[in-house]
C-alpha positions as CSV (number, residue, x, y, z in Angstrom):
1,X,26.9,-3.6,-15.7
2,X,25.0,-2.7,-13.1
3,X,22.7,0.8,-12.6
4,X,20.6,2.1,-10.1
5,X,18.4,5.4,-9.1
6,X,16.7,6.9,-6.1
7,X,13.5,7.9,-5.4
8,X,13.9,10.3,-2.3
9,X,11.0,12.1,-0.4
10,X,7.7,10.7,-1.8
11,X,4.8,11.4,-0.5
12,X,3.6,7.9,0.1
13,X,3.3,5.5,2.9
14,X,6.6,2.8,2.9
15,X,4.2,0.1,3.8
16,X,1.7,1.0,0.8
17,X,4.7,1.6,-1.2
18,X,6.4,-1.9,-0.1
19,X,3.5,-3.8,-2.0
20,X,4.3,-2.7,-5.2
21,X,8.1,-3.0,-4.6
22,X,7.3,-6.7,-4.0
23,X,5.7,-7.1,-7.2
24,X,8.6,-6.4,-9.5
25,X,11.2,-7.9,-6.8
26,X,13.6,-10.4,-8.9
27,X,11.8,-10.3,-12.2
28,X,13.6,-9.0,-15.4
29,X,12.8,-5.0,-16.6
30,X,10.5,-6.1,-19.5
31,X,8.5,-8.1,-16.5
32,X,8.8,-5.5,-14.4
33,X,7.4,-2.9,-16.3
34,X,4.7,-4.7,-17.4
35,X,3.5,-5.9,-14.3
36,X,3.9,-1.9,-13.4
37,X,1.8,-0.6,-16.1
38,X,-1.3,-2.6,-15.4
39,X,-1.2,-2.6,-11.6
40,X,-3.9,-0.5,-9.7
41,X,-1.9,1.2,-6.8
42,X,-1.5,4.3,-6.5
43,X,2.3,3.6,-5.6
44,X,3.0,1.2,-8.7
45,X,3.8,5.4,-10.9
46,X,6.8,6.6,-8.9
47,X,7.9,2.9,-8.6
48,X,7.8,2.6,-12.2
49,X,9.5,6.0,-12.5
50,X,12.4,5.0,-10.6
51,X,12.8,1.5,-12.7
52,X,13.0,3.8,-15.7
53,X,15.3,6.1,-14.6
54,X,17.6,3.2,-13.4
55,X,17.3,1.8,-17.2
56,X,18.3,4.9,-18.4
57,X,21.2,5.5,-16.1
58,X,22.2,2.0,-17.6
59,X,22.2,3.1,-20.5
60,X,24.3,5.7,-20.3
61,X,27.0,3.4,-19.9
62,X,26.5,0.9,-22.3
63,X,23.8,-0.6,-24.7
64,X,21.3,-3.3,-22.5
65,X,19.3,-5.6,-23.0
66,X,16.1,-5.0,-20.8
67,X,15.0,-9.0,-21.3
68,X,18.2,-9.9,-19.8
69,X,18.4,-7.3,-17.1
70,X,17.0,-7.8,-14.0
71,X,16.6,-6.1,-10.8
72,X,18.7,-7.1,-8.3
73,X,17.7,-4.6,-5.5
74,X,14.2,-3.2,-5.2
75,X,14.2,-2.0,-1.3
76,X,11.8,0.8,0.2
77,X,12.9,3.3,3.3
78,X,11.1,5.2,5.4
79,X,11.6,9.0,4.8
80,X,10.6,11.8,7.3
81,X,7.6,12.2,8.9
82,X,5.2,15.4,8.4
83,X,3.2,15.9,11.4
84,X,-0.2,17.7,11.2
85,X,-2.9,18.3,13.8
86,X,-6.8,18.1,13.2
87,X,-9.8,19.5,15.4
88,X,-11.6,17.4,17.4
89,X,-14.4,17.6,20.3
90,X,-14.0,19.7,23.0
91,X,-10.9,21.6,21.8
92,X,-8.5,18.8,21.5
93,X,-6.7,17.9,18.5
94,X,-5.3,14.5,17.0
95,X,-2.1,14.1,15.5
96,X,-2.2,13.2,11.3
97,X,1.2,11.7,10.2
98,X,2.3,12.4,7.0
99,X,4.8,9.5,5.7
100,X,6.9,9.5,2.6
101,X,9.1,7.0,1.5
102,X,12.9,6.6,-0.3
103,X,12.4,4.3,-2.8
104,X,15.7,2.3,-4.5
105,X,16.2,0.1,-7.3
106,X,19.3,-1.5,-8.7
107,X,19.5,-3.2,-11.7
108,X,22.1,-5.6,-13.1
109,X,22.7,-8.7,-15.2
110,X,21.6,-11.7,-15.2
111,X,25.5,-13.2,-14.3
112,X,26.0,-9.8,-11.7
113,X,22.4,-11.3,-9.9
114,X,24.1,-14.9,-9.4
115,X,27.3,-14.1,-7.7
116,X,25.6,-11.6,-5.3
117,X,23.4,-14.6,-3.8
118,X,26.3,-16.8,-3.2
């Protein structure tokens, strides 16, 4: 059994966004979203959105066990780039960069997470 969901287009930096995604990596859900829950960043609510949805798309296809699922891919993309300009002195203007971020999370089994290291 294995499940995942997709987080496209939010408006958050990848690199803010990877620190929280490294706080969950290879722990089970239960861990997961406990660790989510009590975390300070701002990026640790649509991370924790997207491990619910992928515990719900598991569940669609058969009951789980969130202590014995884990996730086995928690990875975060770059997205497209909004590009703004701001006043400055003398007329010029500076470029502000907009990030967002595509976040993914699978989840699987505790047996499914051994044989995909080897």
């Amino acid at each position: 059994m294995e499940a995942q969901a997709i987080a496209k287009f939010v408006h958050m930096s990848p690199r803010k966004v990877r620190l929280v995604a490294d706080l969950v990596r290879n722990l089970s859900v239960d861990q997961a979203v406990k660790q989510l829950t009590v975390c300070q960043k701002a990026a640790a609510t649509p991370v924790l959105k997207v491990l619910n949805s992928a515990v719900a798309n598991a569940g669609g296809k058969e009951n789980i066990d969130p202590a014995n699922t884990y996730l086995v891919d928690v990875f975060v993309d770059g997205g497209p780039v909004i590009k703004r300009f701001f006043p400055r002195a003398h007329g010029r203007s500076s470029l502000i960069m907009k990030r967002t971020s595509h976040i993914s999370i699978k989840i699987g089994t505790k047996e499914e997470k051994v044989t995909q290291d080897k």
